[in-house]
C-alpha positions in Angstrom: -61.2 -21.2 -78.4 -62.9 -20.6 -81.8 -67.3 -20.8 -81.2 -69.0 -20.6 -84.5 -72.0 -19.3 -82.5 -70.3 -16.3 -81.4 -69.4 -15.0 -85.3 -71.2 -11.9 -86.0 -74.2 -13.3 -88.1 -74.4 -16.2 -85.9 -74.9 -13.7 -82.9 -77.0 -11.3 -84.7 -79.4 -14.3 -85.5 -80.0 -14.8 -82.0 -82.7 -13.6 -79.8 -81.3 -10.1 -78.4 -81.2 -12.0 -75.1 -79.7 -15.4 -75.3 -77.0 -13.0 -77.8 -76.5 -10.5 -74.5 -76.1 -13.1 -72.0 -73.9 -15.5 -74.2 -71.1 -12.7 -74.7 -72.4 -11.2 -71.1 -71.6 -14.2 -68.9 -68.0 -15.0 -69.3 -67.0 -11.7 -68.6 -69.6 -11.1 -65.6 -68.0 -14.4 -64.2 -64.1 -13.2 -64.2 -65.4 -9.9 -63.1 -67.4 -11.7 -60.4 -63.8 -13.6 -59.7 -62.1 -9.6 -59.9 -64.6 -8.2 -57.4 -63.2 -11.3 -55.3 -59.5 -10.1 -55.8 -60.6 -6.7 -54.5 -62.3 -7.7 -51.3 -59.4 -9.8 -50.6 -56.6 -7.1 -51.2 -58.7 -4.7 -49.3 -59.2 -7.1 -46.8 -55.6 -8.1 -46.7 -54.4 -4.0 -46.7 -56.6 -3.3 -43.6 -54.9 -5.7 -41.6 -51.7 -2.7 -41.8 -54.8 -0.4 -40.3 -56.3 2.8 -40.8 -53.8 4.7 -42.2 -52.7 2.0 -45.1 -56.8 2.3 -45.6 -56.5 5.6 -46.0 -53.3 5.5 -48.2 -54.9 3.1 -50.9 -57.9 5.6 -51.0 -55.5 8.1 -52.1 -54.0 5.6 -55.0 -57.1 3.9 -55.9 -59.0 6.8 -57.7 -55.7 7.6 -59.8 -55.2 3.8 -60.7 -58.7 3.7 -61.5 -58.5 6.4 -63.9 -55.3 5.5 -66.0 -56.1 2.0 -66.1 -60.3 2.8 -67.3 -59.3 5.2 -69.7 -57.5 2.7 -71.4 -59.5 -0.4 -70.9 -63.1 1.6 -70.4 -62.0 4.0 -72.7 -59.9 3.5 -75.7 -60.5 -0.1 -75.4 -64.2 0.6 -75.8 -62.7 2.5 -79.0 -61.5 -0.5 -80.2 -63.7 -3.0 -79.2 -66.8 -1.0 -81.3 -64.4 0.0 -83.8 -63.6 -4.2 -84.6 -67.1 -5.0 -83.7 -68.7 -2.4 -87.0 -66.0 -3.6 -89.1 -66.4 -7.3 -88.4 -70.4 -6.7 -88.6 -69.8 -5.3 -92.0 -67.8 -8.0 -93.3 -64.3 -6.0 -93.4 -62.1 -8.4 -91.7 -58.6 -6.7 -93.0 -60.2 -3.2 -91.3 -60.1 -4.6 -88.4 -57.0 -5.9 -88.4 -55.7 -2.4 -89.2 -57.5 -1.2 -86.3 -55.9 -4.0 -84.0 -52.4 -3.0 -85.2 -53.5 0.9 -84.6 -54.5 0.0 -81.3 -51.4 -1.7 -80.0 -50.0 1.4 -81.1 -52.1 4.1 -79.3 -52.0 2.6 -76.0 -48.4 2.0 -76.1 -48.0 5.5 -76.4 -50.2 6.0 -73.5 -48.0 3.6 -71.7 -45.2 5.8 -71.5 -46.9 9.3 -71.4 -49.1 7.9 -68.1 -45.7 6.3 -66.9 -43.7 9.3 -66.7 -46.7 11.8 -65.8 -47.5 9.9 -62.9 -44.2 9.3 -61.0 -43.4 13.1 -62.0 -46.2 14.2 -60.2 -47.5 11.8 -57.6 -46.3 13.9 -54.7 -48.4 17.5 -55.5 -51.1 15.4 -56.6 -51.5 13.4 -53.2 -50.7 16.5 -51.4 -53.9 18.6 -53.0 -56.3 15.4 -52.2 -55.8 15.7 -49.0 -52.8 13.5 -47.9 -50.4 14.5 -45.7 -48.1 12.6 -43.1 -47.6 9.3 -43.1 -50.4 8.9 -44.8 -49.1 10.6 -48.0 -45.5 8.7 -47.9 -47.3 5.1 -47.7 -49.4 6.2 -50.6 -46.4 7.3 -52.8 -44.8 3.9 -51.8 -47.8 2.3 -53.4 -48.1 4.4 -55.9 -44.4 3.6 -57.8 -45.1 0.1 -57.8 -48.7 0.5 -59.3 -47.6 3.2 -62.1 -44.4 1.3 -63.1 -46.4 -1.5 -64.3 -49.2 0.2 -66.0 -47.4 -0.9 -69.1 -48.4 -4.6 -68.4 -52.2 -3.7 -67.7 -52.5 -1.3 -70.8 -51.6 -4.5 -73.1 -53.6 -6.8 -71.3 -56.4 -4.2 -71.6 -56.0 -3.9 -75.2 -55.6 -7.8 -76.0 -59.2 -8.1 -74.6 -60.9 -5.3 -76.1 -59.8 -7.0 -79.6 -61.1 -10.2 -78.6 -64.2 -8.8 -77.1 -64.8 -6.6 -80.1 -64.6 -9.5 -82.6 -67.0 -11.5 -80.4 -64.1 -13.7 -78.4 -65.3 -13.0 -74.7 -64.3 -16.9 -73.4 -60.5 -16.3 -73.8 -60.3 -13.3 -72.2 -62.7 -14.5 -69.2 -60.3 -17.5 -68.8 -56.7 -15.8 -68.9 -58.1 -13.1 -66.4 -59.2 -15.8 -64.4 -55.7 -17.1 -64.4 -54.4 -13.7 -63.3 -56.9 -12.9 -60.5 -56.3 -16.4 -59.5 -52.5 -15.7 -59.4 -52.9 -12.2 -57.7 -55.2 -13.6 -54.8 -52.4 -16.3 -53.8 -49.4 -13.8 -54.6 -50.4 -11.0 -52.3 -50.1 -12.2 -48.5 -47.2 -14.0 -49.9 -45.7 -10.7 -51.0 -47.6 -8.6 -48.1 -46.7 -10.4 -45.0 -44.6 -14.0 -46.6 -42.0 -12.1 -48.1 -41.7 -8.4 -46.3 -43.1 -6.0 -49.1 -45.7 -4.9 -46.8 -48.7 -2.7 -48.3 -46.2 -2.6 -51.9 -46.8 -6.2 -52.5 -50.5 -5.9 -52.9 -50.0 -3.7 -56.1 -46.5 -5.9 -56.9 -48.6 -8.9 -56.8 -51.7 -7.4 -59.2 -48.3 -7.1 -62.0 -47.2 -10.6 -61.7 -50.5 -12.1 -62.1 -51.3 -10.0 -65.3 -47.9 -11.2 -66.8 -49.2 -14.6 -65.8 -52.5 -14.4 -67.6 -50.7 -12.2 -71.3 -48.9 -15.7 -72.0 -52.2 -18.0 -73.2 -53.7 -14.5 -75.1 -50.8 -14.2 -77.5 -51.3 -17.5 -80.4 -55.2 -15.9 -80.9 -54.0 -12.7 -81.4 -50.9 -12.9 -83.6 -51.1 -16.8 -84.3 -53.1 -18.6 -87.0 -56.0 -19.2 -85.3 -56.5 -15.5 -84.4 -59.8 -14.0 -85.9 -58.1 -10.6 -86.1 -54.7 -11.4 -86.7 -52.7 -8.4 -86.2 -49.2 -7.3 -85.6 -47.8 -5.2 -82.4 -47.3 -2.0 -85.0 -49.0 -1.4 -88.3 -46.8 -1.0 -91.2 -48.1 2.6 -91.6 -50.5 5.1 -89.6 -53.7 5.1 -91.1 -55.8 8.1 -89.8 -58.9 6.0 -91.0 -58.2 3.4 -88.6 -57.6 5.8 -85.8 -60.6 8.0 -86.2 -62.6 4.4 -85.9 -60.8 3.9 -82.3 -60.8 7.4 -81.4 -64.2 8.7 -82.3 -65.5 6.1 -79.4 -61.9 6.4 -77.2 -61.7 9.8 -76.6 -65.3 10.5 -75.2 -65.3 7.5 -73.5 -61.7 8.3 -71.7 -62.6 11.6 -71.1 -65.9 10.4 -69.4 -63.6 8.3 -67.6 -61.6 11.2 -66.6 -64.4 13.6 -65.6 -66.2 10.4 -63.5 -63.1 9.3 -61.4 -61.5 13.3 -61.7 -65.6 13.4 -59.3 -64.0 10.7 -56.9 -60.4 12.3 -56.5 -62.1 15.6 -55.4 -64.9 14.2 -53.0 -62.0 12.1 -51.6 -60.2 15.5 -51.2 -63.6 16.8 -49.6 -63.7 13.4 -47.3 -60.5 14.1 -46.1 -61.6 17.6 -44.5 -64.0 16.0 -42.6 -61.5 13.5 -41.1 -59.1 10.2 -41.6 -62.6 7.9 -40.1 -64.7 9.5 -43.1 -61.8 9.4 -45.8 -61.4 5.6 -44.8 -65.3 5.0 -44.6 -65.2 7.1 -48.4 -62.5 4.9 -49.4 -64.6 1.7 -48.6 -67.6 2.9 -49.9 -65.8 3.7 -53.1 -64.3 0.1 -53.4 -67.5 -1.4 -53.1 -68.9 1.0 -56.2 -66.1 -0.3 -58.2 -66.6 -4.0 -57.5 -70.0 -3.6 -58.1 -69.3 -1.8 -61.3 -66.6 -4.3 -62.1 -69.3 -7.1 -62.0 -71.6 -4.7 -64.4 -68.7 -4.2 -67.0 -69.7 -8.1 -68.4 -73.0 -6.9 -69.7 -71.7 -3.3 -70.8 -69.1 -5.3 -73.0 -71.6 -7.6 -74.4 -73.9 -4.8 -75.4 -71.0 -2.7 -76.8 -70.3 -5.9 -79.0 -73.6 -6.3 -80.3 -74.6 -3.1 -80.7 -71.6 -2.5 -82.5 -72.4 -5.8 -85.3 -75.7 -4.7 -85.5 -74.9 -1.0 -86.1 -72.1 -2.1 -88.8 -74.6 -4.7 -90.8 -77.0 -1.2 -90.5 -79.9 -2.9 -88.3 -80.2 0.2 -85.8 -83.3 -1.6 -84.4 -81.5 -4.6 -83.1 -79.3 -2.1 -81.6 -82.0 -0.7 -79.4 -83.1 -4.3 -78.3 -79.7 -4.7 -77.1 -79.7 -1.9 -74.7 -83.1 -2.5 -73.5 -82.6 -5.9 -72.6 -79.3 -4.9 -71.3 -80.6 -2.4 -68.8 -83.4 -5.0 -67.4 -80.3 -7.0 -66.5 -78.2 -5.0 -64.8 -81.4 -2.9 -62.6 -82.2 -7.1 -61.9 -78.6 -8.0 -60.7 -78.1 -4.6 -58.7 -81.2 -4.5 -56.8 -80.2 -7.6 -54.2 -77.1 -6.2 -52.7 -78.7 -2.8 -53.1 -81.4 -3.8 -50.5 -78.7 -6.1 -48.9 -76.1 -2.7 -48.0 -79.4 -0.6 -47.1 -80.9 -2.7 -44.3 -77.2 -3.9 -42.8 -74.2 -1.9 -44.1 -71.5 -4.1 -41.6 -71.9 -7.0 -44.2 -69.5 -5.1 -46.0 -67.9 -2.5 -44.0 -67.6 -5.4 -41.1 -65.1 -7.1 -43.5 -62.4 -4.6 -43.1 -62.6 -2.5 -39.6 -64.6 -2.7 -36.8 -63.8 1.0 -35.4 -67.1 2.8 -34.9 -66.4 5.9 -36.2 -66.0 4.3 -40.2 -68.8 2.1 -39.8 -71.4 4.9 -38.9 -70.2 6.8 -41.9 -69.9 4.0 -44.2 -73.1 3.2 -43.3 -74.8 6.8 -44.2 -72.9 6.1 -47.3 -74.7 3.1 -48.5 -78.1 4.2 -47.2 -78.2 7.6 -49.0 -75.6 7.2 -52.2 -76.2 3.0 -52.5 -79.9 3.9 -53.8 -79.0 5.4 -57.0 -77.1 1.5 -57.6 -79.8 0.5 -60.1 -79.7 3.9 -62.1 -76.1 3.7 -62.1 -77.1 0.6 -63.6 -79.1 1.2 -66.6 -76.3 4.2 -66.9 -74.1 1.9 -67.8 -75.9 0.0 -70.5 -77.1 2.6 -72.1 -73.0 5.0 -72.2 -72.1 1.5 -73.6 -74.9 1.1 -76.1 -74.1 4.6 -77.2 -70.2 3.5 -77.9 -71.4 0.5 -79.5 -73.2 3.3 -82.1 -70.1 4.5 -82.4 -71.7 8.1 -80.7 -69.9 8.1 -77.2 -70.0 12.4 -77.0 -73.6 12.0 -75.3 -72.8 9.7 -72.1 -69.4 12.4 -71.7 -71.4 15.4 -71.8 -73.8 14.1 -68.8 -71.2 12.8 -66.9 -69.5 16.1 -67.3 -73.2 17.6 -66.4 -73.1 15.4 -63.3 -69.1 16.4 -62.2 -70.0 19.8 -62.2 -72.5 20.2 -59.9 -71.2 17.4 -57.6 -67.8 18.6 -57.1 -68.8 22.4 -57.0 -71.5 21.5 -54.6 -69.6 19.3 -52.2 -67.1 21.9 -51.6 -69.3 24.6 -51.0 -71.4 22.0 -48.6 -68.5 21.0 -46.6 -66.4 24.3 -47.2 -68.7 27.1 -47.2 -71.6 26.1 -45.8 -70.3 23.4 -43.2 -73.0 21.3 -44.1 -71.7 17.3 -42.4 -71.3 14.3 -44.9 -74.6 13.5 -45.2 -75.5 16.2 -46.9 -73.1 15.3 -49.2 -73.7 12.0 -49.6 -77.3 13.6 -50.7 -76.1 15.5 -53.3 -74.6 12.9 -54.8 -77.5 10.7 -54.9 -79.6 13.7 -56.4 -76.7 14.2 -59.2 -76.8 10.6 -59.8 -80.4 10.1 -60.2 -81.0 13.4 -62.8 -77.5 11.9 -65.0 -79.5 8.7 -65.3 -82.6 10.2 -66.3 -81.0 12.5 -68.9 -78.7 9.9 -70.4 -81.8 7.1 -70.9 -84.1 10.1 -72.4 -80.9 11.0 -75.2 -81.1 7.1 -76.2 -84.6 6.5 -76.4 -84.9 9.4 -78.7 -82.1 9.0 -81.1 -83.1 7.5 -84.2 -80.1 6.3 -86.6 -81.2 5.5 -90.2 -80.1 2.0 -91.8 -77.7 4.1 -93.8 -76.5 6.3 -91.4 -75.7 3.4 -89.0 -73.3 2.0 -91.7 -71.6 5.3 -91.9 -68.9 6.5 -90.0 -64.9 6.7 -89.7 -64.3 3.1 -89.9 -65.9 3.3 -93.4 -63.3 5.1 -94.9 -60.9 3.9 -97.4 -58.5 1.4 -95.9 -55.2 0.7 -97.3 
């Protein structure tokens, strides 16, 4: 799986473009092939009706956010953490960080675990669920947190062999899972019994499917990084290289999907036809997003070689070129969901009440896709720097006055969903503006950019 064109000088020799869409287009395919897997569980979960709609729309925010802050999050942490050391020549650095990262995340395995089945009940409860509802949502629930172990070592697997440049193996063993997953889940759903558990029981299997190919190029000889599953010792070096990226990035992740949880709360107020038409709404965001995650890795990647081998310029062309993408590849099924909404709501329900507020959803938040966009090349140009407090501070900004003004809209003021829908928009369009104005002006030196926690003494 080895590509001598994908070695950090060989990458950084390439025009900024042909480099961003050689590492951008594996992952954007098995993304592409993830956003599939969605559409079809959702598809395959409506057929139980509204109220298993409305179930997953309860789980999904929660799932979102345990498994992002580890992939989107720490993973980010590692990924720019391998990619400064590997720009700067220190291939036994980032095997450290490898090891320390195997580490971390298996910790966060079994904190997230227990958390979650501890306190799935209350938590449910204050978004909103109740009923039957809220027990089909717990059902789902146990299967999806008691295999978050699986997902959080898949997770970090790839963000190693993204960070050292490696985004062809991952693309093909997720391939393998997703492919898995889409023929395991009516077999699990409707073949076998399991009902609306065997779309999450299904989602496990494939992932343990897809970990067997990844294992010989990460601990075999022909791994770039070759690291063990524990490091012989803590090094706070090498952690301070993961988390100086990982925490800001998982908080981010926190304070963005901790935004979804309470507008779902706030969507449940209004009724179980806007919760489901939320729910929908929200599932298309994140396969859109999912599809947007292939460039946001490349640019983390080569931002991070380029800011380790102290060329902050290149850096910049990266993100640039990175944010023309993404507004180019957002804008079609922007204008597509603006002129006819059913193309995706149609998919999963044809009751009238969710389609009209699905489609208020698409017209009013779906215009702010392309700044979400550029959003997301520039929070992962910043990680790639190895400076991810900026993009948490705005989304924090952005969480603030969403959350606090939906409740007062819907709960104070009465205001209908529209006006919340608005709000969001607005929020989303000044977050974008800020975060693209912090980028432009920062200005790392050539020394500063080779400077940081993963340049400490390693052992």
């Amino acid at each position: 799986m080895s590509d001598a064109r994908t070695t950090p000088a060989a990458l950084l020799a390439e025009p900024p473009l042909r480099a961003l869409l050689r590492l951008a287009a594996p992952t954007t395919a098995v993304m592409s092939v993830a956003a599939l897997q969605q559409v079809l569980s959702t598809y395959f979960v409506s057929h139980l009706g509204s109220v298993a709609i409305a179930a997953v729309s309860l789980v999904l925010p929660i799932t979102l956010i345990l498994t992002t802050m580890v992939g989107g999050g720490i993973g980010s942490g590692i990924s720019s953490a391998v990619a400064r050391a590997l720009g700067a020549g220190r291939v036994h650095e980032a095997r450290q960080i490898a090891e320390h990262g195997f580490a971390l995340t298996l910790g966060l395995a079994v904190l997230f675990t227990g958390g979650a089945l501890l306190f799935e009940r209350p938590l449910f409860s204050a978004m909103g669920g109740s009923g039957e509802v809220l027990e089909v949502a717990l059902s789902v629930a146990q299967i999806v947190f008691a295999g978050l172990g699986v997902g959080f070592f898949v997770g970090t697997c790839d963000s190693i062999l993204r960070g050292s440049g490696n985004v062809r193996l991952p693309a093909i063993c997720s391939t393998l899972s997703l492919l898995s997953q889409m023929a395991l889940t009516p077999v699990l759903m409707f073949g076998l019994g399991w009902g609306i558990r065997g779309a999450p029981a299904a989602v496990i299997f494939g992932q343990l499917i897809g970990v067997v190919p990844r294992l010989p190029h990460l601990f075999g000889a022909r791994a770039a990084v070759r690291s063990r599953l524990w490091p012989r010792a803590l090094h706070g070096a090498s952690l301070a290289a993961i988390l100086s990226v990982g925490v800001p990035a998982s908080l981010g992740t926190l304070i963005n999907y901790f935004g979804v949880i309470a507008l779902t709360a706030v969507m449940a107020r209004y009724g179980t036809a806007e919760l489901a038409a939320y729910g929908l709404g929200s599932r298309f965001d994140f396969v859109l997003m999912t599809i947007c995650y292939g460039t946001g890795v490349a640019v983390l990647t080569l931002v991070g070689m380029a800011t380790g081998a102290g060329r902050p310029q290149l850096a910049r062309a990266y993100a640039r070129r990175a944010a023309a993408t993404l507004v180019t590849v957002i804008a079609l099924p922007t204008a597509l969901l603006f002129l006819w909404p059913w193309l995706w709501l149609g998919l999963f329900t044809d009751d009238p009440a969710i389609l009209a507020a699905g489609s208020r959803y698409f017209r009013i938040v779906g215009l702010t896709y392309p700044l979400t966009g550029i959003s997301i090349s520039v929070a992962f140009a910043f990680q790639g720097l190895g400076r991810a407090l900026m993009p948490m501070l705005v989304s924090l900004l952005r969480m603030t006055v969403v959350v606090s003004g939906a409740i007062l809209l819907a709960g104070y003021f009465g205001a209908g969903i529209g006006a919340v829908f608005t709000l969001v928009t607005a929020t989303t369009a000044v977050s974008s503006t800020l975060l693209l104005t912090a980028f432009l002006r920062y200005r790392p030196s050539a020394v500063a950019a080779r400077q940081g926690p993963e340049s400490a003494p390693t052992r």
